[in-house]
Gaussian input, Z-matrix of N, CA and C with variables (Angstrom, degrees):
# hf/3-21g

backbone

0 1
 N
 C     1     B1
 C     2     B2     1     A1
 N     3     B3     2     A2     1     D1
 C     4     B4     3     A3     2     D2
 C     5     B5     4     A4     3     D3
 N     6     B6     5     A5     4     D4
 C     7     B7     6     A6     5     D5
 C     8     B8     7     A7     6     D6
 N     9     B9     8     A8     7     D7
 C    10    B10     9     A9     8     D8
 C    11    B11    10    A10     9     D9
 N    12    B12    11    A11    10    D10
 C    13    B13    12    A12    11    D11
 C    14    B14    13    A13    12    D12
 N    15    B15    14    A14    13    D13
 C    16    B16    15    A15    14    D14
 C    17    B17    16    A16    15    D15
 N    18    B18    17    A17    16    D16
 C    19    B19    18    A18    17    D17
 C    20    B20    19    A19    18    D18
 N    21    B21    20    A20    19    D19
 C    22    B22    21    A21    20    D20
 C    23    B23    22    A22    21    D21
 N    24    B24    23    A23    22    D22
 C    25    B25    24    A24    23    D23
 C    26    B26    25    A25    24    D24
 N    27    B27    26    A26    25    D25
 C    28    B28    27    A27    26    D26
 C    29    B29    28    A28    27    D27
 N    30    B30    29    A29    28    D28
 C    31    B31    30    A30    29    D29
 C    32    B32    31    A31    30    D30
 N    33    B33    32    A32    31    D31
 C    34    B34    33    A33    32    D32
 C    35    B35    34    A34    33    D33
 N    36    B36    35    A35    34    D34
 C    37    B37    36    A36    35    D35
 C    38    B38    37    A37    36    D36
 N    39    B39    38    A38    37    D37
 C    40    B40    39    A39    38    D38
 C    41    B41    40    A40    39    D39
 N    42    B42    41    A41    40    D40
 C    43    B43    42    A42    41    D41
 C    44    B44    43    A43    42    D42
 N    45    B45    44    A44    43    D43
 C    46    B46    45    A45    44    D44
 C    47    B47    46    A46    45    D45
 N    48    B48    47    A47    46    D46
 C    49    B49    48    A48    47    D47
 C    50    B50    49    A49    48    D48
 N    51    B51    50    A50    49    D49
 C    52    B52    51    A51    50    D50
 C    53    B53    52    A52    51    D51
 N    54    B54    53    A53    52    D52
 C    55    B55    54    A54    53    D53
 C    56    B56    55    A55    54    D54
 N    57    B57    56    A56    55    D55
 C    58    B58    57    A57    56    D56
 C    59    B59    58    A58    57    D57
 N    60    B60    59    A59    58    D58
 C    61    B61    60    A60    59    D59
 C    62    B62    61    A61    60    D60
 N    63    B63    62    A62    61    D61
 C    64    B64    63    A63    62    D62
 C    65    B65    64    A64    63    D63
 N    66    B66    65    A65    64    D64
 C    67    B67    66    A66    65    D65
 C    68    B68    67    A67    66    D66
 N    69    B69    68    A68    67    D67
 C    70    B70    69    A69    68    D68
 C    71    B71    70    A70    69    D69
 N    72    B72    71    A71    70    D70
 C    73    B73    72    A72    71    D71
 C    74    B74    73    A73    72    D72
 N    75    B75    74    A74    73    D73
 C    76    B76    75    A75    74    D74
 C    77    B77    76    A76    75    D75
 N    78    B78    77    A77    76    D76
 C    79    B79    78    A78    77    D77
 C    80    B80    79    A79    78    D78
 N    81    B81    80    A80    79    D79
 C    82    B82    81    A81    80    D80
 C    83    B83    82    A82    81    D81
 N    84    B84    83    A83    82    D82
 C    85    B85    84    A84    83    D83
 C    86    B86    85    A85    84    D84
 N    87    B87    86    A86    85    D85
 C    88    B88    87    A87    86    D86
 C    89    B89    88    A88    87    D87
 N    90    B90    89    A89    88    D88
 C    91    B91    90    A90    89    D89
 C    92    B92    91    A91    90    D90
 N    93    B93    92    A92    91    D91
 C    94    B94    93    A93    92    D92
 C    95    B95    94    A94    93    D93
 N    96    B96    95    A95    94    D94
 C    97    B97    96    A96    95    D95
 C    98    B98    97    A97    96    D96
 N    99    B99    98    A98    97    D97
 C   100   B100    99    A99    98    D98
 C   101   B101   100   A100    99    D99
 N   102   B102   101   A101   100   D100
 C   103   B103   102   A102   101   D101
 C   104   B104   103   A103   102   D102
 N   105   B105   104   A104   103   D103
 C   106   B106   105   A105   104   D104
 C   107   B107   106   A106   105   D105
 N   108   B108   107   A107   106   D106
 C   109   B109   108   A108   107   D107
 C   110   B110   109   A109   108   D108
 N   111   B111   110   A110   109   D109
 C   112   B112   111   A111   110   D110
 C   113   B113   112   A112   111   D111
 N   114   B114   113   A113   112   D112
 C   115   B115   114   A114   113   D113
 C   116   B116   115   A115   114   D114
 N   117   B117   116   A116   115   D115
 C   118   B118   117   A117   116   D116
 C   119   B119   118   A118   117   D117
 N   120   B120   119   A119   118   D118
 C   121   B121   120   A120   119   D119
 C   122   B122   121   A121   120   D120
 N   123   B123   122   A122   121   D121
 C   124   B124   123   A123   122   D122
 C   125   B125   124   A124   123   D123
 N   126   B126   125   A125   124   D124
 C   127   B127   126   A126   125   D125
 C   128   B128   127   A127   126   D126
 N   129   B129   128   A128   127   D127
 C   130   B130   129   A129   128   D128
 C   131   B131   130   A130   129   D129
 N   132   B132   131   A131   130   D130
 C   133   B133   132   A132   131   D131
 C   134   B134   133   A133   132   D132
 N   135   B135   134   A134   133   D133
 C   136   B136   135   A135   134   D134
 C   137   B137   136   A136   135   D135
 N   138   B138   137   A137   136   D136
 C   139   B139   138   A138   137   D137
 C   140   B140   139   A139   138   D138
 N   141   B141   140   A140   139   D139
 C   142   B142   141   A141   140   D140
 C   143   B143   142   A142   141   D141
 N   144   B144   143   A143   142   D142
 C   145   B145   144   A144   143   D143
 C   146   B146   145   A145   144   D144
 N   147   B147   146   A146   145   D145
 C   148   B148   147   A147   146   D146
 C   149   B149   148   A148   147   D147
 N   150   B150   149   A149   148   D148
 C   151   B151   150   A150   149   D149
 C   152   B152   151   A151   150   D150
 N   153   B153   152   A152   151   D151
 C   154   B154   153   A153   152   D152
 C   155   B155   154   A154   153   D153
 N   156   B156   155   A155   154   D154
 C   157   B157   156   A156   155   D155
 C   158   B158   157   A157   156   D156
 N   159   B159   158   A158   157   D157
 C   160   B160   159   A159   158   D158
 C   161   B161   160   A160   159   D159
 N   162   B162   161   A161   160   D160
 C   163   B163   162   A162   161   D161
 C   164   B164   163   A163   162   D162
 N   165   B165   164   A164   163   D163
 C   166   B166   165   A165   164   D164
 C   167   B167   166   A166   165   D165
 N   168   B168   167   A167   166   D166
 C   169   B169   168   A168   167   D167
 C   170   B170   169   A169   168   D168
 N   171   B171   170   A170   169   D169
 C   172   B172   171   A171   170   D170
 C   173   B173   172   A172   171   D171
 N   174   B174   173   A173   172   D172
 C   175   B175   174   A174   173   D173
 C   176   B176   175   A175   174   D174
 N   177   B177   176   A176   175   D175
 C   178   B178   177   A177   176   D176
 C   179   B179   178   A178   177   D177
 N   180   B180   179   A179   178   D178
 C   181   B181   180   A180   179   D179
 C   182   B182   181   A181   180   D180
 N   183   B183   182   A182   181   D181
 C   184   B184   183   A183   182   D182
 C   185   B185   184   A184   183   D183
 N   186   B186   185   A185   184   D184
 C   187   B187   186   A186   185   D185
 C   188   B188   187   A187   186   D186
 N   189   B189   188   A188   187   D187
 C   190   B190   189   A189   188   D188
 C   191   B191   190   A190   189   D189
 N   192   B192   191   A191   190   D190
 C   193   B193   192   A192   191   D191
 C   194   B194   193   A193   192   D192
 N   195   B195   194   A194   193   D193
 C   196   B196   195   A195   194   D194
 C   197   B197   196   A196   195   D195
 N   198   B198   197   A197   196   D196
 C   199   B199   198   A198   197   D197
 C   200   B200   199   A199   198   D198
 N   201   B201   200   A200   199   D199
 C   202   B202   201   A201   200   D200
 C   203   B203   202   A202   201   D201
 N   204   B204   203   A203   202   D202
 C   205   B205   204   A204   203   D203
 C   206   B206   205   A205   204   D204
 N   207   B207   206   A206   205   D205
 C   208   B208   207   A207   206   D206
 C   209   B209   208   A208   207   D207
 N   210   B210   209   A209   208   D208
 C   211   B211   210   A210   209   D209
 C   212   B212   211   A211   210   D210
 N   213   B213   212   A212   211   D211
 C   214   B214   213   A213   212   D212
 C   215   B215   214   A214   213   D213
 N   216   B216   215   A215   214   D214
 C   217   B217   216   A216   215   D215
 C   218   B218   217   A217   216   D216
 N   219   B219   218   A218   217   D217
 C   220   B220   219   A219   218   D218
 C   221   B221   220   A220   219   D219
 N   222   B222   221   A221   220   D220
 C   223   B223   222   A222   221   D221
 C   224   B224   223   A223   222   D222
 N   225   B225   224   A224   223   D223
 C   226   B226   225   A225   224   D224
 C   227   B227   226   A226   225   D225
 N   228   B228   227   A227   226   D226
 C   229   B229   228   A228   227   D227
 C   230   B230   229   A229   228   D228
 N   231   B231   230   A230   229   D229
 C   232   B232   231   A231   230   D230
 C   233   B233   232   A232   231   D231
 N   234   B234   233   A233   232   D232
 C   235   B235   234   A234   233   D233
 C   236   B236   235   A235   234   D234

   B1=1.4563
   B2=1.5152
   B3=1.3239
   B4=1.4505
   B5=1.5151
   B6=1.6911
   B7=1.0003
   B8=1.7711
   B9=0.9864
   B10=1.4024
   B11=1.1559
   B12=1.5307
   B13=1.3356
   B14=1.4535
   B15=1.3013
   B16=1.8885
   B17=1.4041
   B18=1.0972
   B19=1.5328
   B20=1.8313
   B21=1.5028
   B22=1.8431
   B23=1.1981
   B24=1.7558
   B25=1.2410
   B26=1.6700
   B27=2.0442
   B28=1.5570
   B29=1.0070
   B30=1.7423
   B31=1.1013
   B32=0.9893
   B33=0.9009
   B34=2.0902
   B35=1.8517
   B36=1.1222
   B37=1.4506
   B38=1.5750
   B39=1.4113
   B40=1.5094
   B41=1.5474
   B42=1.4143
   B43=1.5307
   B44=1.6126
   B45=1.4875
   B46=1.8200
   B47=1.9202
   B48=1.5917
   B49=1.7503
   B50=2.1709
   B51=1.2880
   B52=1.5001
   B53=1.8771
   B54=1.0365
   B55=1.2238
   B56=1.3567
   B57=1.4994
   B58=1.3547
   B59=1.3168
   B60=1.6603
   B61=1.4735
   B62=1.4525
   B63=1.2399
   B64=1.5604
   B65=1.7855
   B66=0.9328
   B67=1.7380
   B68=1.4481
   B69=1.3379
   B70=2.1603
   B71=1.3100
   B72=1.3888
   B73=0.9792
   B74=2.2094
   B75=1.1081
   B76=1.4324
   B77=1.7081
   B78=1.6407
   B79=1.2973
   B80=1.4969
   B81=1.2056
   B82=1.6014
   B83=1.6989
   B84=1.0378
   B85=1.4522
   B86=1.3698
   B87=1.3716
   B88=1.7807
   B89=1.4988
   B90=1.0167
   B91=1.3366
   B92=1.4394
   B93=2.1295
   B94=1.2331
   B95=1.5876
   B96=1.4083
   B97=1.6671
   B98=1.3981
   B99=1.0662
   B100=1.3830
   B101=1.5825
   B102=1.1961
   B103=2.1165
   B104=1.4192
   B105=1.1061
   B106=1.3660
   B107=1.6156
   B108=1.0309
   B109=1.6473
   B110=2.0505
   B111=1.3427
   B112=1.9424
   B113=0.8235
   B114=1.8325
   B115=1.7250
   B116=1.9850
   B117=1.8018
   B118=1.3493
   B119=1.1260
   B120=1.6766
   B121=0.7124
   B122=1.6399
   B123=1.4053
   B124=1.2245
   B125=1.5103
   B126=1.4663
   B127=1.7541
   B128=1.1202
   B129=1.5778
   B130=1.3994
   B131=1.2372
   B132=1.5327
   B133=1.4963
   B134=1.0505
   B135=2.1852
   B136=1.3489
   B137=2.1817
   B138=1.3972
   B139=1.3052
   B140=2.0063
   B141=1.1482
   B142=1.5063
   B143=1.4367
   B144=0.8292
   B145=2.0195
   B146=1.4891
   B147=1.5610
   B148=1.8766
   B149=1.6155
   B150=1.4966
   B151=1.5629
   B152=1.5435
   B153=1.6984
   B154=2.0621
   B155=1.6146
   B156=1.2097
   B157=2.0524
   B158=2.0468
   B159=1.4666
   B160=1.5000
   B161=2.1293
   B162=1.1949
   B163=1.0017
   B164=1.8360
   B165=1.5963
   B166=1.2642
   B167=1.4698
   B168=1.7956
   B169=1.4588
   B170=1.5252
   B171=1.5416
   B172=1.5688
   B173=1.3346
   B174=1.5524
   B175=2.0905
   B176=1.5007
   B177=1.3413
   B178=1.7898
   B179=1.7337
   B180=1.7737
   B181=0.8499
   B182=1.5665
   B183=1.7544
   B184=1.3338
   B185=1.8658
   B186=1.2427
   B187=1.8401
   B188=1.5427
   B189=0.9835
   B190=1.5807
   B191=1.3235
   B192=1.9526
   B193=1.4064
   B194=1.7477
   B195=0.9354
   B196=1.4476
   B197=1.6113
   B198=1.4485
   B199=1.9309
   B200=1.4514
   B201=1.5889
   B202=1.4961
   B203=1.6265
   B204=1.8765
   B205=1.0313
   B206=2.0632
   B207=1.4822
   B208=1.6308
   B209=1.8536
   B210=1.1631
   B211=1.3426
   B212=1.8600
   B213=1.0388
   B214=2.0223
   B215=1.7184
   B216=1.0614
   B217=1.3606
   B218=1.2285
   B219=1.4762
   B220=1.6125
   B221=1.6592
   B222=1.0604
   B223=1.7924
   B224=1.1933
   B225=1.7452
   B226=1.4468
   B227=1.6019
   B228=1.3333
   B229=1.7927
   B230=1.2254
   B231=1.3198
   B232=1.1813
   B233=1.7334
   B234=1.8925
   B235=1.8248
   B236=1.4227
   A1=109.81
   A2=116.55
   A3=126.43
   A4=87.85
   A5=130.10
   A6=109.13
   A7=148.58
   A8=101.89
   A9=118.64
   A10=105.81
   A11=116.42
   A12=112.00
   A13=124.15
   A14=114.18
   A15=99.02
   A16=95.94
   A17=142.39
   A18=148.26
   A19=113.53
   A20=90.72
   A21=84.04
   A22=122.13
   A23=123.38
   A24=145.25
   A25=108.61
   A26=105.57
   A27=98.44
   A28=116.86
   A29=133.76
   A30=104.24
   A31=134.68
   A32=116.55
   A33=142.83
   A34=114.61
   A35=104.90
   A36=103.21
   A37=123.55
   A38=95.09
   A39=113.30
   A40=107.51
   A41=118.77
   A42=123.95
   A43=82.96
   A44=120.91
   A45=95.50
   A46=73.71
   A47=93.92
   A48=99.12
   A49=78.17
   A50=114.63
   A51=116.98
   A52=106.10
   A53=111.93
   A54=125.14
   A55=106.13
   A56=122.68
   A57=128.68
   A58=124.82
   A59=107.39
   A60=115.00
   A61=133.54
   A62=126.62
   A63=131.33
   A64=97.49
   A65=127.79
   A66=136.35
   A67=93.37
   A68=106.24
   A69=102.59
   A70=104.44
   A71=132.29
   A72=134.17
   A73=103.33
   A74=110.71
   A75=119.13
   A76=110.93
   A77=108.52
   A78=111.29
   A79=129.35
   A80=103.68
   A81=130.02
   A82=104.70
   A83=117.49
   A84=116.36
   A85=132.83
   A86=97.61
   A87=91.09
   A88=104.75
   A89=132.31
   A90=119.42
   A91=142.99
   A92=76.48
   A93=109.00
   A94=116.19
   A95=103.11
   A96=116.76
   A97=106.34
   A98=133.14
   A99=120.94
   A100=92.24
   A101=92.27
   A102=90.70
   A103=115.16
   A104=117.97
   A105=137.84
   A106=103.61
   A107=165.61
   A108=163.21
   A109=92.74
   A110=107.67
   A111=107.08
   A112=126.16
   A113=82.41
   A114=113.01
   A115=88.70
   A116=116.58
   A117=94.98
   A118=104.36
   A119=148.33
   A120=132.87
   A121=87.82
   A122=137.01
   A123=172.89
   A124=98.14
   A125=117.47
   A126=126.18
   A127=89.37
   A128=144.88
   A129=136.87
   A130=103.69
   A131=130.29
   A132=127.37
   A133=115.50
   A134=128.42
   A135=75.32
   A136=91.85
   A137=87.05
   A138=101.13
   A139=130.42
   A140=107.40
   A141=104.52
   A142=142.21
   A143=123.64
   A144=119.75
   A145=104.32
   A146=104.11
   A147=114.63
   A148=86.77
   A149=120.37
   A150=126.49
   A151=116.62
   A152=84.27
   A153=90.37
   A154=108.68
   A155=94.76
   A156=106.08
   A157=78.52
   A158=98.80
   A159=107.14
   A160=94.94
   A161=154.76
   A162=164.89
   A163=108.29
   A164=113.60
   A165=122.96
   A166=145.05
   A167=87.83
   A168=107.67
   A169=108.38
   A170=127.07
   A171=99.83
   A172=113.16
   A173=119.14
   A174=107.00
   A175=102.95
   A176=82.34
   A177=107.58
   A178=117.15
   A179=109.34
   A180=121.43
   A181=137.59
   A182=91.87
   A183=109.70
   A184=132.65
   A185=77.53
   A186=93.34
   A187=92.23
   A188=107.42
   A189=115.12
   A190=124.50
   A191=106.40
   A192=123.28
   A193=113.05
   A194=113.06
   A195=117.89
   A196=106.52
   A197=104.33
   A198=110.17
   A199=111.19
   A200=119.04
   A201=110.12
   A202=97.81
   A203=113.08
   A204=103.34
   A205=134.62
   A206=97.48
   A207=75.36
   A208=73.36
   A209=132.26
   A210=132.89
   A211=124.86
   A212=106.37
   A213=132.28
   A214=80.23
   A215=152.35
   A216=135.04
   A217=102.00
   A218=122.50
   A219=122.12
   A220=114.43
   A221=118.40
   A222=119.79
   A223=106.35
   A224=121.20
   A225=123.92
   A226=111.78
   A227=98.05
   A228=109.97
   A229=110.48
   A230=120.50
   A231=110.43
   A232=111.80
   A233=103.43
   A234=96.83
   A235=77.22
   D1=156.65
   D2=-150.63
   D3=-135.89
   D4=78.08
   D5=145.50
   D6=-55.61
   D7=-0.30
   D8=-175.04
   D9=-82.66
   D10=-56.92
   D11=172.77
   D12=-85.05
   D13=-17.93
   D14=155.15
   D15=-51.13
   D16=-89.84
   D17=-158.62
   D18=-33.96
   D19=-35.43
   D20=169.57
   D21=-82.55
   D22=-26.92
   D23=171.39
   D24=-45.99
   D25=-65.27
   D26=174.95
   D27=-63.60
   D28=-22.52
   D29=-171.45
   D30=-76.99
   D31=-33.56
   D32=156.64
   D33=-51.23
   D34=-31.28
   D35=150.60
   D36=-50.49
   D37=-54.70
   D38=-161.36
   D39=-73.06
   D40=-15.14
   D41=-139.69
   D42=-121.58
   D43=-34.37
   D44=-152.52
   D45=-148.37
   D46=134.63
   D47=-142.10
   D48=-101.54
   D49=-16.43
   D50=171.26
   D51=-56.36
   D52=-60.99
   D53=175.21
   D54=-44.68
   D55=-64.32
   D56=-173.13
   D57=-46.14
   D58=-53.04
   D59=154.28
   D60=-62.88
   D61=-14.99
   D62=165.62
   D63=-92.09
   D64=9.77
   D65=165.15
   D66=-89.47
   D67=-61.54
   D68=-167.30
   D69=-60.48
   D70=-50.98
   D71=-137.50
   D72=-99.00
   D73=-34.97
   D74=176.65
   D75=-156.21
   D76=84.42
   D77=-176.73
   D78=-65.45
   D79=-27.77
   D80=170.40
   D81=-56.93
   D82=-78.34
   D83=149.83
   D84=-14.59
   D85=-66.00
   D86=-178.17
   D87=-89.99
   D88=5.45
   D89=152.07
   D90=-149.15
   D91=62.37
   D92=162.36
   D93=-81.68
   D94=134.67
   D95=-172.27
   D96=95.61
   D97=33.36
   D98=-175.00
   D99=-136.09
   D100=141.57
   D101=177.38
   D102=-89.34
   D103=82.03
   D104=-166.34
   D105=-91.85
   D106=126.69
   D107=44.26
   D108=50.98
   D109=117.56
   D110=157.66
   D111=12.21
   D112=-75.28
   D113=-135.87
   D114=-85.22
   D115=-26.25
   D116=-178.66
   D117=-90.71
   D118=24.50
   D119=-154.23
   D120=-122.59
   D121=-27.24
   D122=157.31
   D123=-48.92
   D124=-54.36
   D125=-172.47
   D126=-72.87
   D127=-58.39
   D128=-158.11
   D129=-66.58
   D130=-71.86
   D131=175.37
   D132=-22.61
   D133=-27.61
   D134=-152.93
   D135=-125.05
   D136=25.55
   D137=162.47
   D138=-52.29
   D139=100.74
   D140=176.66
   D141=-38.83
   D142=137.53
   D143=-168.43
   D144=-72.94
   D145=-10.19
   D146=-169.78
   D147=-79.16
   D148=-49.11
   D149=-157.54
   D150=-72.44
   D151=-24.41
   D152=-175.26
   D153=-90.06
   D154=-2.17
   D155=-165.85
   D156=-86.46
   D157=-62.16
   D158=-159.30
   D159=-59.17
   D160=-45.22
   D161=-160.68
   D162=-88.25
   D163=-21.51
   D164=151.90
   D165=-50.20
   D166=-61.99
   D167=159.87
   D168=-64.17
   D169=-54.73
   D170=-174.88
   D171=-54.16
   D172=-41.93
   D173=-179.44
   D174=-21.59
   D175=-80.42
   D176=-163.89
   D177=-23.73
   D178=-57.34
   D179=154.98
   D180=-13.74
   D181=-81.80
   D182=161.68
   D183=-42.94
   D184=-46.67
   D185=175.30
   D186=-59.05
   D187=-81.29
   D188=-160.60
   D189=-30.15
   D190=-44.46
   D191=160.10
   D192=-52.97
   D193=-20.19
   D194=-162.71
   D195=-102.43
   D196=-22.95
   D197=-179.82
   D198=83.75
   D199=20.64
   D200=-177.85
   D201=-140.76
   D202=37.92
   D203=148.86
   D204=-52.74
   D205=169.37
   D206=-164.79
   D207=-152.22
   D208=122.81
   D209=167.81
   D210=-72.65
   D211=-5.16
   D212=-153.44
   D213=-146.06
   D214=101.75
   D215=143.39
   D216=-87.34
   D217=140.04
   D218=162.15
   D219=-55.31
   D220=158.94
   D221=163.45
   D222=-95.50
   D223=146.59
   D224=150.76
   D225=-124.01
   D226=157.06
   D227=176.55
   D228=123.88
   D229=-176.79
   D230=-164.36
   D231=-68.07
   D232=178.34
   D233=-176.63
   D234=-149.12

């Protein structure tokens, strides 16, 4: 297992809402190229839109506390 890249996976979920929706809609797809393990590939699918809304607002949060909010974040990973 590749925690690193679960962690780059949500974040880019969380960050670029194009991505997020090609996650709901065809997960296999959107995370194709990523060295994903099944079973995390199985954990991401089956993550809720309630949990990524609630895990959104904390980013934002956090950033903001931190002074490197960014309203436009670029995406990285594969396309």
């Amino acid at each position: 297992m590749s925690a690193e890249t679960v962690e780059t996976v949500l974040a880019r979920v969380i960050s670029d809402t194009d991505f997020a929706e090609t996650l709901f809609k065809n997960a296999e797809n959107a995370l194709a190229g990523y060295d994903l393990t099944p079973e995390e590939i199985e954990n991401i699918k089956n993550m809720s839109r309630e949990g990524l809304g609630e895990s959104k607002m904390n980013l934002l949060e956090e950033r903001k506390s931190m002074g490197v909010f960014d309203p436009n974040p670029t995406t990285h990973g594969p396309h």
